[in-house]
Backbone as numpy.savetxt, mean C-alpha at the origin, in Angstrom:
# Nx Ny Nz CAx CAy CAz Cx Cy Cz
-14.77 12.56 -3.45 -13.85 12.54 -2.32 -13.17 11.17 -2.26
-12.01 11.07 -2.07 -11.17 10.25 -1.93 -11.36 9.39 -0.61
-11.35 8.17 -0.72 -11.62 7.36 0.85 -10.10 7.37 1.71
-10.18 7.69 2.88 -8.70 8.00 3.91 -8.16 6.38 3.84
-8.39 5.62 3.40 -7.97 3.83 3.04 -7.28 4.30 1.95
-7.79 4.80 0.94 -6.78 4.90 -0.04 -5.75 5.46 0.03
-5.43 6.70 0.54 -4.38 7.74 1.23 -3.14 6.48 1.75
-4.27 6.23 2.45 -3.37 5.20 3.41 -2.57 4.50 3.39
-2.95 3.98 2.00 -2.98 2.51 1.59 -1.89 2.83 0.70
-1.93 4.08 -0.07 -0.46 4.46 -1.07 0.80 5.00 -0.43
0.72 5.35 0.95 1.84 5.90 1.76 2.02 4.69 2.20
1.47 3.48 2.74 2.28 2.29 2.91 3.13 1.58 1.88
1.85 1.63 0.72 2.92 1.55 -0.84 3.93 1.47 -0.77
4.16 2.77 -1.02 5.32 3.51 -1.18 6.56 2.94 -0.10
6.17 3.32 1.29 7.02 2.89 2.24 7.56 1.20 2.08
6.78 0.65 1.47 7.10 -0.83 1.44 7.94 -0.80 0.34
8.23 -0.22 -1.00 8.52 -0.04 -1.73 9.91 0.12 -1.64
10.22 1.27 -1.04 11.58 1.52 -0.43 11.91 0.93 0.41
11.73 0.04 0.97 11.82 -0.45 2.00 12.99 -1.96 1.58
12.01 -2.45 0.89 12.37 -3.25 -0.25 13.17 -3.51 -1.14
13.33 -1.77 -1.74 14.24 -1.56 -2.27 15.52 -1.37 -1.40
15.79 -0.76 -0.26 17.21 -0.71 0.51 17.54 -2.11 1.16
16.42 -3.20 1.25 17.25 -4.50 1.46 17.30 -4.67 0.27
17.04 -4.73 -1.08 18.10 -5.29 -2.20 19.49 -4.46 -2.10
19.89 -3.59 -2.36 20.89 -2.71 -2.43 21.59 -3.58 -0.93
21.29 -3.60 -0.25 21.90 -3.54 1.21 22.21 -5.37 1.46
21.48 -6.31 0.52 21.58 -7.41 0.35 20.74 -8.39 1.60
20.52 -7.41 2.67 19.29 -7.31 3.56 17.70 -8.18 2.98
18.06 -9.74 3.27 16.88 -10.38 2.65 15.40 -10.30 3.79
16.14 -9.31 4.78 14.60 -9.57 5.95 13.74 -8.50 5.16
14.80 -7.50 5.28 14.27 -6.05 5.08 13.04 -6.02 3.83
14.02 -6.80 2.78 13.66 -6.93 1.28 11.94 -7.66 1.45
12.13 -8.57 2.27 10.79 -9.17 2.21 9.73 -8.49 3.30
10.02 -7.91 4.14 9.16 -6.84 5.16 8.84 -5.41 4.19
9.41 -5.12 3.25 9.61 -3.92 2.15 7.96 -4.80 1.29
8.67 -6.10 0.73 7.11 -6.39 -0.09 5.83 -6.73 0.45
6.09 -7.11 2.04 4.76 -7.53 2.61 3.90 -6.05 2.88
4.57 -5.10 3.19 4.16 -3.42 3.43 3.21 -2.89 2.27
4.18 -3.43 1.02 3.55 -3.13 -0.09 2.48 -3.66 -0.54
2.14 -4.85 -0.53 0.97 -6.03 -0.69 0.11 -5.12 0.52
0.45 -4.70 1.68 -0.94 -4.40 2.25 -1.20 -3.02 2.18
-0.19 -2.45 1.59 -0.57 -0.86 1.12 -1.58 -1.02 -0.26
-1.24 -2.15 -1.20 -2.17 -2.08 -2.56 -3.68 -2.78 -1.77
-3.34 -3.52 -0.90 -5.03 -3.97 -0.58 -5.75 -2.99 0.19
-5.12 -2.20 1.01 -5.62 -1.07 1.33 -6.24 -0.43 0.65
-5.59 0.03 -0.44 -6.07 0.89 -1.62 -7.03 0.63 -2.17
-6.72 -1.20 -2.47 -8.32 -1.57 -3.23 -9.86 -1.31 -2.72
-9.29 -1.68 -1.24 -10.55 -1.39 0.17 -10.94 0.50 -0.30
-10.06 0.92 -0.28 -10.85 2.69 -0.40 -11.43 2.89 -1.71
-10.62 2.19 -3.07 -11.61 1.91 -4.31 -13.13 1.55 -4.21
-13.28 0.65 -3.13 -14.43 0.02 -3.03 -15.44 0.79 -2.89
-14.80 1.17 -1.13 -15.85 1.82 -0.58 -15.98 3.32 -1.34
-15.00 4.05 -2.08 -15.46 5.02 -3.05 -16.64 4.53 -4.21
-16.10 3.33 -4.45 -17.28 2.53 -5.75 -18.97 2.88 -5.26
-19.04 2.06 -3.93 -19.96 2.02 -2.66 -20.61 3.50 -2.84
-19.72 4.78 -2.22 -20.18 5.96 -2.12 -20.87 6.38 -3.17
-20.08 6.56 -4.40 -20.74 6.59 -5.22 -22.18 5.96 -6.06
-22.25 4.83 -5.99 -23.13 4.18 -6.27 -24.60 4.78 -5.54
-24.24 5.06 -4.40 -25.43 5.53 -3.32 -25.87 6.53 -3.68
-25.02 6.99 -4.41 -25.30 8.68 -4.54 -26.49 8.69 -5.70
């Protein structure tokens, strides 16, 4: 089973991603950098549900 951190953590991804991407296009340097900070905490998210999947597993 997948940890709901990870879910989480790749739909912020993503959202930061694009986000990011429409202030480059748009020349939008707030956007652009609120787009990569989204993303940085969507991948640490992710790492956090890696973990605690690592965790689950291990117990098992």
């Amino acid at each position: 089973m997948v940890d709901k951190e990870r879910i989480k953590g790749k739909a912020e991804e993503v959202k930061g991603s694009i986000k990011e991407q429409v202030g480059k296009v748009t020349g939008n340097h707030e956007t652009e950098a609120e787009g990569r900070v989204e993303k940085n905490k969507g991948k640490t998210r992710d790492k956090v549900g890696k973990v605690k999947d690592t965790a689950r597993d291990v117990a098992k």
